[in-house]
C-alpha positions in Angstrom: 35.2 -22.9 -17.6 32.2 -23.2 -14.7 28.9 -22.2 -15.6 28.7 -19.9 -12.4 32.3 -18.3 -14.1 30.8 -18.2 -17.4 28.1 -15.3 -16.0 28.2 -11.9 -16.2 28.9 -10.4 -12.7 25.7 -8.6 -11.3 25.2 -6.5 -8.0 22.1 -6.1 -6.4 21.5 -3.9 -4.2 18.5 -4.9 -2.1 16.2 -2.2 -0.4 15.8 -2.9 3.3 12.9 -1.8 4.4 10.7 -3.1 1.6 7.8 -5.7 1.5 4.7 -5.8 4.0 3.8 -3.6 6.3 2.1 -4.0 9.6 -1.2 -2.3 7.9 -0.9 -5.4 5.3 0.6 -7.8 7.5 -2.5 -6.8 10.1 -5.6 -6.9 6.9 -3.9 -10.5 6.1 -4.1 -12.0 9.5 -7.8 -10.9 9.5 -8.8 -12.9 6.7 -6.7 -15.8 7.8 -7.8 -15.5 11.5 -12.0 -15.6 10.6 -10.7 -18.2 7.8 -9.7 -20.6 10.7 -12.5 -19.4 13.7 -15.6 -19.1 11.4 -14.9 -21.6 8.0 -15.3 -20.6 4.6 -16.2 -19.0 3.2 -15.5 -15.4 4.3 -16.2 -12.4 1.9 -13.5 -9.6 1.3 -14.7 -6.0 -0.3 -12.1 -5.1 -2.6 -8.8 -7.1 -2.5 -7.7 -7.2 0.6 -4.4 -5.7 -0.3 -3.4 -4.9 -3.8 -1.3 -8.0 -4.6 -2.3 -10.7 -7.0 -0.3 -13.5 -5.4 -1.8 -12.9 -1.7 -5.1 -12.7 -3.1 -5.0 -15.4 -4.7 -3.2 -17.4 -1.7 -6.5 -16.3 0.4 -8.7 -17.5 -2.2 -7.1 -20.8 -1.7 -8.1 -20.6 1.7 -11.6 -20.0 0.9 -11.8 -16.3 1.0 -14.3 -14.6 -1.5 -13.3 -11.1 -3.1 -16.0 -8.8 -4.0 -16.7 -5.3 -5.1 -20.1 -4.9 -3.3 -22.1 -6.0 -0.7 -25.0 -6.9 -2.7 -23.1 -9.7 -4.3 -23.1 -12.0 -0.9 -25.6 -14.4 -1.7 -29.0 -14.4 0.6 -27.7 -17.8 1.8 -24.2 -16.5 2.9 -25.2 -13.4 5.2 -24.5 -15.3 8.4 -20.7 -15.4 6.8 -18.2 -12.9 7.7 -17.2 -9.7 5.1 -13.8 -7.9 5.8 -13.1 -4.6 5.0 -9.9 -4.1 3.0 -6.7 -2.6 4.3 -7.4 0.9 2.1 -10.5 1.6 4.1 -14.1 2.3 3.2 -16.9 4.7 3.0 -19.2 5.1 6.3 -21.7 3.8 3.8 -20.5 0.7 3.8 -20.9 -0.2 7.6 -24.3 1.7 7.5 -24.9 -0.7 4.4 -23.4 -4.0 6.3 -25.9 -3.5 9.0 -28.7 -2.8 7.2 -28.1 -6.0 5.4 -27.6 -7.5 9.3 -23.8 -8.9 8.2 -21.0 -9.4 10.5 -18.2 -7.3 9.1 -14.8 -7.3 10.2 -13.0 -3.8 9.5 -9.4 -4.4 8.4 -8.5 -1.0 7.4 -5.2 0.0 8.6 -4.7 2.0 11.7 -2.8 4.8 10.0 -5.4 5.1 7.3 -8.1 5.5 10.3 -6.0 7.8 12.1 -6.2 9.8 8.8 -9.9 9.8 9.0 -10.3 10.9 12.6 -7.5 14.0 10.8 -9.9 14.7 8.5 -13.8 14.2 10.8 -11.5 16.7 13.1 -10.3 19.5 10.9 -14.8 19.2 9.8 -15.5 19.2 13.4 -13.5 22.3 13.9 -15.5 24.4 10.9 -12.7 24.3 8.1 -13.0 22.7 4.7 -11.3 19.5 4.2 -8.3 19.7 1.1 -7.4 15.6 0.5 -4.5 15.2 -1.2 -4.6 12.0 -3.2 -5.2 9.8 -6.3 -8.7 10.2 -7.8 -10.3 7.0 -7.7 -8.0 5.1 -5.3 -10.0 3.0 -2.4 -8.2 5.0 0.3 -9.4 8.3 -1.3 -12.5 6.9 -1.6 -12.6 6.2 1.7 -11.6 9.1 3.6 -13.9 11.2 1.2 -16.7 9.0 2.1 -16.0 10.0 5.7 -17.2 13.7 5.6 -21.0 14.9 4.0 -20.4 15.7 0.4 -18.9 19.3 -0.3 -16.9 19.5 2.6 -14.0 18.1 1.0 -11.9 18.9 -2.8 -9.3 16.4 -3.6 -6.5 18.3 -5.2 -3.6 15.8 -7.6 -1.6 18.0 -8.3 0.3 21.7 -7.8 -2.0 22.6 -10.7 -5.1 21.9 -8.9 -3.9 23.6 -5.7 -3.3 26.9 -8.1 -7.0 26.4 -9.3 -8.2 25.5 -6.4 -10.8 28.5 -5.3 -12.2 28.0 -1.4 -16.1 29.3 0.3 -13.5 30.9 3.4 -9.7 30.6 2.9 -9.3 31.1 6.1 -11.2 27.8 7.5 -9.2 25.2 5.5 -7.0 22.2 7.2 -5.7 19.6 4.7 -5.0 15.5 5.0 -2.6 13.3 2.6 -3.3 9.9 1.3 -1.1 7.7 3.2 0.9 6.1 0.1 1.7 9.5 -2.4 5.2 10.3 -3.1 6.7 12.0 -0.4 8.6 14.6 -2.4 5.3 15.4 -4.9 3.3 15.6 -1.7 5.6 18.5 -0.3 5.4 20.8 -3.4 1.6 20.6 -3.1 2.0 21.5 0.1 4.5 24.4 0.2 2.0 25.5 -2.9 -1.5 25.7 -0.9 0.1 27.1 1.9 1.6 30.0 -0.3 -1.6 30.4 -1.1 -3.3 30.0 2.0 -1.0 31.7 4.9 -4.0 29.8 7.3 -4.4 26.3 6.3 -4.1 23.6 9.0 -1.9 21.0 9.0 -3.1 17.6 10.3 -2.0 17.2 13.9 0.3 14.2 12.7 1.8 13.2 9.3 -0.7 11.5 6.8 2.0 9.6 4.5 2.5 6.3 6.1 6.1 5.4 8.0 5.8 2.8 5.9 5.8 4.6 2.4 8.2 7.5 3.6 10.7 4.5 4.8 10.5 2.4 1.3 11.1 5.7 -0.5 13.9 6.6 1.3 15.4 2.9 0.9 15.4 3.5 -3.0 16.7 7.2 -3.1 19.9 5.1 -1.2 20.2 2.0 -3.7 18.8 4.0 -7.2 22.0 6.2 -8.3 23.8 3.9 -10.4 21.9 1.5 -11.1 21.3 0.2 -14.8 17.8 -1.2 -13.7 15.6 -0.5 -10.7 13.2 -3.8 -10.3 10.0 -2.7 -7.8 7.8 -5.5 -6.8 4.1 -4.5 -6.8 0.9 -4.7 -8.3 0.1 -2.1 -11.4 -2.8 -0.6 -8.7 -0.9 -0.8 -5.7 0.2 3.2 -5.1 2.5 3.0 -3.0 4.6 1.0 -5.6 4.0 2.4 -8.2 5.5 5.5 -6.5 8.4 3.2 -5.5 9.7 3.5 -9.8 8.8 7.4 -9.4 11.4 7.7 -6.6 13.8 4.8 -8.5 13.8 7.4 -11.8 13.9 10.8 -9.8 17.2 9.5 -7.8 19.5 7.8 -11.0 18.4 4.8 -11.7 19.0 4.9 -16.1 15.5 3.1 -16.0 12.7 1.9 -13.2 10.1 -1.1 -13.9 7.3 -2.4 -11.9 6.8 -6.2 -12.2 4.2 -8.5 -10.4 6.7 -11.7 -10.8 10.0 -12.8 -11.9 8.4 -13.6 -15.4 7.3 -10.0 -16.0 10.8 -8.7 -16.0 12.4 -8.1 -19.9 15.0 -10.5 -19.6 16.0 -10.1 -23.2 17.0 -6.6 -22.2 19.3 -7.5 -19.0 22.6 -8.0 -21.1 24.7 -5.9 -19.8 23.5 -4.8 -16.6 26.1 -4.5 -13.4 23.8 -2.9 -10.7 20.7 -3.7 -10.1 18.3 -1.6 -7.6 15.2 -3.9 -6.1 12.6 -3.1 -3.8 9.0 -4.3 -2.8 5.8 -2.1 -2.3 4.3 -2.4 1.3 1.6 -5.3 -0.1 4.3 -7.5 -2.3 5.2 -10.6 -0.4 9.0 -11.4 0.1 8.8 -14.8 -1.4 8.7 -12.9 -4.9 11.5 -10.9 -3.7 13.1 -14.0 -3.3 11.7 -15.2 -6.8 13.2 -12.4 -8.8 16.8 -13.0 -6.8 16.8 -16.8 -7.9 16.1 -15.7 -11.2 18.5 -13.1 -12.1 21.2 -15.8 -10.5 20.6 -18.1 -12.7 21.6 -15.7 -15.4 23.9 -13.8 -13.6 27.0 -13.8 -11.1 24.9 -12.3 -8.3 26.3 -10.5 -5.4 23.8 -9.1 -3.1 24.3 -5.6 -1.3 21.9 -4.3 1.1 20.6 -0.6 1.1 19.4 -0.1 4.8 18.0 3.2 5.6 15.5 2.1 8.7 14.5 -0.6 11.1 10.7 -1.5 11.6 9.0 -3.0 14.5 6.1 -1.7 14.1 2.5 -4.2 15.0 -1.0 -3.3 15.0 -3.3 -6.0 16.9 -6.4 -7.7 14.9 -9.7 -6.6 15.6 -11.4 -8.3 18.6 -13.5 -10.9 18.1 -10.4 -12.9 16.7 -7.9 -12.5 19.3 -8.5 -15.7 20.4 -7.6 -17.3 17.3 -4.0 -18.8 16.9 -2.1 -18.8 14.1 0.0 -22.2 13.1 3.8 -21.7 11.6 2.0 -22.3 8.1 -0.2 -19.5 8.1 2.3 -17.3 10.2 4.7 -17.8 7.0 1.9 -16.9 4.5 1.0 -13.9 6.5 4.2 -12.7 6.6 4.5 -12.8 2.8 6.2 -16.6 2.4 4.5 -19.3 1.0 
């Protein structure tokens, strides 16, 4: 008997869309782009993306993650500092310039566009309602967007049953752009029974991006013995990813960074198996965790399409003159 006919027969059915977005795909080509036009090194606030393995592929490059402006050495503030994908503060450009360094702003569009949601539901006199993770860098930055008090984060449908408004009549609401798409709607439907007058933002706040990946998974979930999500234990958007995986069938969801994460003394057994990657988890780890369970399996690969993306956002100015090689075009778009 073969080896290959030797091995269990496994199906997996592959998300498609899954993987990078064009927010991430955009935040990467940033770092890479000043990497090549202005040397190393160049600083990053926060990671640029929540993914080990890009982060430390841009390290490699020369790239420098930190949490705070004030650790860029005095000898270093000529260098570039780019501004990760989840957005910041308006503290943090006041800081940058009052430190006289050249930032690059990588946040994504869609993350902005929430911003402007929010700076316009202030401008028009109501109070902002975030909906969101506590503590999460995109929270933190749309919060940092508006003067303190004029927006409550609410989690949960608990906190939008606690929460108690100045004028319920003056209230318009933005999402985080990663949340669960289905959690998201029940806080919702439960503020506005509450509040017959709250404003909606003028265009959705969760990402096409998450909505897309969650939609993926509700398709390839029911069945399955294992659902496999590729992401980083901070990333959001993944972790909601194994929320959706659980919620549509899957008998049980996992989030792993790489192949060697996965609890391959619990596999025996398995027929289907779901796998998807959060919007910041390169594909060459999808294609790590495929090798892997082929060579313990008989794998036949099904795909679960539920949309096509096209979507590209343009890098900020000053590096649109920069060209990318093939090499660093295959990094940013999440190979090796």
């Amino acid at each position: 008997m073969s080896e290959d006919m030797a091995k269990s027969p496994l199906t997996i059915r592959l998300c498609n869309p899954r993987g990078f977005c064009a927010g991430v795909d955009r935040a990467i080509q940033i770092v890479v782009l000043a990497l090549k036009k202005y040397g190393a090194p160049v600083y990053v606030r926060h990671e640029i993306v929540h993914n080990r393995y890009v982060v430390e592929g841009l390290q490699e490059r020369g790239a420098v993650f930190i949490e705070e402006l004030g650790e860029i050495p005095a000898e270093h503030r000529k260098c570039p500092v780019v501004f990760s994908a989840h957005g910041v503060p308006k503290s943090v450009p006041a800081d940058a310039e009052a430190r006289n360094l050249f930032y690059l702003d990588a946040t994504c569009p869609l993350v902005s566009k929430v911003h402007k949601q929010a700076m316009r539901h202030r401008r028009l006199g109501r109070h902002v309602i975030l909906v969101g993770h506590s503590g999460h860098p995109e929270v933190i930055g749309t919060m940092g967007q508006l003067p303190d008090g004029s927006v409550t984060l609410i989690e949960t449908e608990d906190d939008a049953a606690r929460f108690v408004p100045h004028d319920p009549a003056a209230l318009g609401y933005v999402t985080q752009t990663t949340l669960s798409v289905e959690d998201t709607a029940g806080i919702i439907r439960a503020l506005e029974a509450r509040f017959p007058d709250l404003n909606a933002p003028a265009a959705e706040s969760i990402c096409y991006a998450t909505t897309n990946r969650q939609e993926a998974v509700k398709e390839a979930a029911p069945g399955s013995d294992l659902f496999v999500v590729v992401g980083a234990p901070n990333s959001s958007n993944s972790r909601r990813l194994v929320e959706v995986a659980e919620r549509a069938g899957t008998k049980n969801a996992i989030l792993v960074q790489r192949a060697t994460d996965i609890p391959w003394d619990k596999t025996a057994g398995l027929n289907v198996l779901g796998l998807s990657a959060g919007a910041s988890a390169p594909e060459i780890i999808v294609d790590e965790i495929i090798d892997a369970f082929r060579e313990r399996f008989d794998v036949r690969v099904e795909l679960a399409i539920t949309a096509e993306e096209n979507e590209e956002f343009p890098v900020v100015r000053p590096l649109r003159d920069v060209e990318l090689t093939s090499a660093d075009m295959a990094f940013v778009n999440g190979g090796p």
